[in-house]
N, C-alpha and C positions, 0 to 999 in steps of 0.2 A: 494513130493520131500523133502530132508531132507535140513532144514534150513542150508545156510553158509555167513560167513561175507563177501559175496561179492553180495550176495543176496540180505541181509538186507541194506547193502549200495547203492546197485539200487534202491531196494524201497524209499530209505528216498530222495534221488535223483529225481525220479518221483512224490513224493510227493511236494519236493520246488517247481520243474516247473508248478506243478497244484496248488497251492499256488500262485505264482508270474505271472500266466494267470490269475486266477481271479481277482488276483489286478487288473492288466492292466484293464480288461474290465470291474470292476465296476466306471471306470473314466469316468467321462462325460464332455465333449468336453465343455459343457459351464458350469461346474463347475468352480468358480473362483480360481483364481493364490492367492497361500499361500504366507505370507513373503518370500521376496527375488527378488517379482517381482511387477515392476509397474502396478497396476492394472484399475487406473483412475486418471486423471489431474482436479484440480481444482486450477482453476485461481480466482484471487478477488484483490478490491482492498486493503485491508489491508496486502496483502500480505506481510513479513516479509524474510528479506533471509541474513539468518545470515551464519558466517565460518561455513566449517568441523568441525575447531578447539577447538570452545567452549566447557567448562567444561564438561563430562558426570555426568550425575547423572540419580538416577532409575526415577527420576520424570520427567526428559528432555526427549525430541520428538528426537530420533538420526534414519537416514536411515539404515534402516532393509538390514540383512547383508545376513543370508542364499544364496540362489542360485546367487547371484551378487556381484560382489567384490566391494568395494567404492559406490560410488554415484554414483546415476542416471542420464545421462548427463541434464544438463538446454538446455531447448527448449526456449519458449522465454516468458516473466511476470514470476509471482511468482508460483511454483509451489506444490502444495501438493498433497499427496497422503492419500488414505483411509487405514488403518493398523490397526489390531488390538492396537497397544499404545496409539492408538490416543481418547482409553476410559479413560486411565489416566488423559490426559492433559486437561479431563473437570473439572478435578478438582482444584478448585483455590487455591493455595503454598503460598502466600502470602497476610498478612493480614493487612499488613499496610503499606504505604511508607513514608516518609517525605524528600519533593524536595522543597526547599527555604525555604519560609515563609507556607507554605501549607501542610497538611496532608493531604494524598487521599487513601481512599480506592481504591483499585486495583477493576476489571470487574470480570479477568479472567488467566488461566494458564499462567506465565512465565517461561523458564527455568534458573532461575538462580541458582544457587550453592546450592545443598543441605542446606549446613553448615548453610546458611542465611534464609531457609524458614519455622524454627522454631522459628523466634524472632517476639517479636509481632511488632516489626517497622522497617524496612529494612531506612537506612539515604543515601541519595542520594544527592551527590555533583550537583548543579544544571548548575554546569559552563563545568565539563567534565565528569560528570554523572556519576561517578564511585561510589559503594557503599559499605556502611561503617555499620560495628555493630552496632556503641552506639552513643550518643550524642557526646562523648568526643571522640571516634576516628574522629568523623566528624568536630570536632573544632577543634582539628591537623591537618587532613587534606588540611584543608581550608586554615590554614597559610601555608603549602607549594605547595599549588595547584597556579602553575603560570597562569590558567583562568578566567577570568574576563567576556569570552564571548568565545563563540563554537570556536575548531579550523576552518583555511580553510577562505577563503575571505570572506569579507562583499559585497556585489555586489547591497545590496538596499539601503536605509536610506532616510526617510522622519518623522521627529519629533521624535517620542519615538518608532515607526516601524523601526527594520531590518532584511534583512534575510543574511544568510551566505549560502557561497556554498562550501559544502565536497564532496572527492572524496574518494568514499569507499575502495580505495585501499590506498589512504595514510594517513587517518584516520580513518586507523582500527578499532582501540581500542576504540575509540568515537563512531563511528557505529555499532560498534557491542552493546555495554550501550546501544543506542540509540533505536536498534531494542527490547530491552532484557524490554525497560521501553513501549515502543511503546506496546508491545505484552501485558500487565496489562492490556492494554483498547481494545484490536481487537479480535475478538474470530474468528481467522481461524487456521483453521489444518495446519499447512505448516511445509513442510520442510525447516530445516535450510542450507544455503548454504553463499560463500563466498560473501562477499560484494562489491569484487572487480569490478563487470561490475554495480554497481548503482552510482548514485551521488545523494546527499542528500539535498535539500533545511531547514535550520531551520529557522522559523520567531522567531523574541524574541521582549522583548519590556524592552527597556533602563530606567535605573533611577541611581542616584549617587552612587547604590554600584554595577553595571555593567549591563549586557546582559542578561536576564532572558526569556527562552525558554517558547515560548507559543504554538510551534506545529510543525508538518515539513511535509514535503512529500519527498518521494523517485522516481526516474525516471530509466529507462533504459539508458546505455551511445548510448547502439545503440539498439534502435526495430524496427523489423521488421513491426511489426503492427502499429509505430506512435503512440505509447502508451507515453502520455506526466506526466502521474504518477503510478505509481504502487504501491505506499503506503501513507494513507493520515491521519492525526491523528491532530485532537488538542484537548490538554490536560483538563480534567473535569473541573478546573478553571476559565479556558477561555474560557467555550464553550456556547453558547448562546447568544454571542458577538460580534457576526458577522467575526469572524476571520478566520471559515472555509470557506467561501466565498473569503474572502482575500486571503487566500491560494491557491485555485480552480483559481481565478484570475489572483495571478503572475504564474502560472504554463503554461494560454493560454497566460503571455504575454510574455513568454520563448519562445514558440512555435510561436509569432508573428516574434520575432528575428530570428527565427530558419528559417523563409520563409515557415511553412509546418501547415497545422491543426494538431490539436492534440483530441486523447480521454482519458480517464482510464482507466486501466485495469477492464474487466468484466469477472464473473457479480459483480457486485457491491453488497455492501451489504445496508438492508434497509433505514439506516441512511446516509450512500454514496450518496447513488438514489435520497433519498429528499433531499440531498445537492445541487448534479450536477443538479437536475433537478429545483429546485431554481433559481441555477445561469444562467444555459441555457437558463428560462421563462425570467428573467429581463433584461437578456443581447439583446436575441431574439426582445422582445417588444421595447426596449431602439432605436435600430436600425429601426425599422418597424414604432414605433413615429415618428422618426426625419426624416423620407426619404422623400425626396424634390422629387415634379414634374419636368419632364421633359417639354421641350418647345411641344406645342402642347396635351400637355399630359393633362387629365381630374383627374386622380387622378396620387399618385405614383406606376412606377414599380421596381421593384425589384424581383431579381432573387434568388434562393435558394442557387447557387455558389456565389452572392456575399455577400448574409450574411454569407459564409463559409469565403470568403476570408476577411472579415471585423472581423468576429471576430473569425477565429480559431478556431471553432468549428465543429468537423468531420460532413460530411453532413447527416451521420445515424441518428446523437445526433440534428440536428437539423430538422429535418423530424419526428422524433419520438418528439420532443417537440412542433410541431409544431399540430399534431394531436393530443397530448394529452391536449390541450388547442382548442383542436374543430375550429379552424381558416378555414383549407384550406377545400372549398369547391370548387366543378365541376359546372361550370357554360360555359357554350354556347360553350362546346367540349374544355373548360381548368380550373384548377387550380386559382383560384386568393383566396388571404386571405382579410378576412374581421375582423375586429379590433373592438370588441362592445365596448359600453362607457364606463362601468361598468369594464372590465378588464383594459382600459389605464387608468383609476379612479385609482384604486386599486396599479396597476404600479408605479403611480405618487407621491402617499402619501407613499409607498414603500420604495421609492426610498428618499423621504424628512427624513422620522426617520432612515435609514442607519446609525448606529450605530459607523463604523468605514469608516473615508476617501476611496476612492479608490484606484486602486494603479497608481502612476505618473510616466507615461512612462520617463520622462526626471531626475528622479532619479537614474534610473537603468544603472549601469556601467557594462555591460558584453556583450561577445561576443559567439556567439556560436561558439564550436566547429565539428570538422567534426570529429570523434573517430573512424570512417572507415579508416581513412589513420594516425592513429596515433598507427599503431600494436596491442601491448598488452597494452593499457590502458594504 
């Protein structure tokens, strides 16, 4: 048949649709979802969840745009996702900080501003954490920075301990520094979101030239899970010093007020684990030492819900501490714990070098609120 352009045009025509059938079925159903779609949630507790708004730059973690407009909606903890960027952000942008009186090398990826993460020292206001090029922008700074100590209430104080309480929606700008210094030391993937549904606890410890931040943790305003921190940090100067303990601390005794147990978001990461699981063993033991006999009783009982309701401690988090310290054994068709000498020993002398006071319920000036019947935050 003699070739015609209407020919040639059917043919190049049956060749797209056998072209665009093969695509189709070289796809396999459980081949994973490219950028543009959520592919996996990972919760923890360092999570970090900063604005939309923050700076772009090629170095910063920003939610993948492709097939989805905007952001991914927040479910409930910190959320991040697996993406290809996320091979960038192993790599560490900044090589030096200076926060007070202290130089610290950074861990791990922050996004901060391009423009700052070629200087060998990034200078960091210690009072509202905003950071600064040089020595001498930071000595300016200083004389007009009206801080002295974190915005947002002081709700603790006993001696040279306080903490303050921010509300990530009206201290933005503080939280968002906050999360951007916090991330130097946390190595999770997360996406950045607004800060508006966290509230921020900072501990600092006072001396005549103001409030100097030793660590903080962040909460949900409302979880669903009873998750009583979502993000928990204290800074490499202060760490070994018993302070993230004091932290883990006032956080069960917020959730004391609160009427409710509380846990952390999981999973937790390895230095978390031996934190929380630290404080659960002493708190746990502390309780199970001091439990007095009842009348007619031969030894003491004590129930698993009332070491939940004495100390706040979700009953998973104390069941799982409870066997990872070998106690509960089945005896005559039940449960009872048995306490060797050797561990309340240990406990005791523990509990004497305690390096930092504990925390005194009768200092703490706060009320919880109910953020369910308060709208939008």
């Amino acid at each position: 048949d003699p070739i015609t352009g209407q020919s040639v045009l059917a043919a190049l025509q049956l060749k797209q649709q056998k072209h665009k059938k093969r695509k189709l079925d070289s796809l396999d159903d459980d081949e994973p979802i490219r950028r543009g779609s959520l592919t996996e949630l990972e919760v923890g507790l360092g999570g970090l969840d900063l604005p939309a708004t923050m700076p772009s730059t090629p170095n910063s973690v920003t939610p993948s745009t492709g097939g989805n407009t905007g952001l991914v909606p927040r479910q409930t903890g910190s959320l991040a996702t697996h993406t290809e960027d996320h091979a960038i952000t192993r790599i560490k942008n900044i090589r030096m900080i200076e926060l007070g009186q202290y130089r610290i090398k950074p861990w791990y990826f922050s996004p901060y501003p391009e423009e700052i993460t070629h200087l060998e020292c990034v200078y960091i206001c210690e009072y509202c954490l905003k950071f600064r090029k040089s020595p001498k922008c930071l000595e300016r700074h200083l004389q007009k920075c009206p801080f002295r100590h974190p915005p947002g209430n002081e709700i603790y104080r006993k001696g040279s301990i306080s903490f303050f309480e921010l509300d990530g929606r009206k201290n933005k700008l503080y939280s968002q520094n906050l999360c951007l210094l916090a991330k130097l030391f946390l190595d999770h993937k997360t996406l950045y979101y607004d800060t508006d549904p966290f509230l921020f606890y900072v501990m600092t410890e006072c001396d005549n030239r103001g409030y100097h931040i030793v660590g903080f943790f962040s909460k949900e305003k409302e979880s669903s899970e009873d998750y009583n921190v979502a993000c928990i940090l204290t800074l490499p100067p202060y760490q070994r010093k018993g302070y993230g303990k004091l932290l883990i601390e006032f956080s069960y005794v917020l959730s004391k007020h609160e009427g409710k147990t509380g846990s952390p978001e999981k999973p937790l990461s390895d230095l978390g684990l031996l934190s929380y699981r630290s404080y659960w063993k002493h708190t746990i033991l502390d309780i199970l030492i001091n439990a007095k006999t009842q009348d007619g009783q031969e030894k003491p009982l004590i129930t698993i819900n009332e070491i939940c309701d004495q100390t706040k401690i979700k009953k998973e988090d104390v069941i799982s501490t409870l066997t990872n310290l070998e106690l509960m054994n089945y005896y005559r068709g039940q449960y009872i714990l048995t306490l060797p000498s050797d561990l309340v020993d240990s406990h005791t002398r523990a509990m004497q070098g305690r390096k930092v006071p504990k925390i005194d319920d009768t200092c703490l000036h706060w009320k919880a609120k109910d953020w369910a019947k308060r709208g939008k935050w």
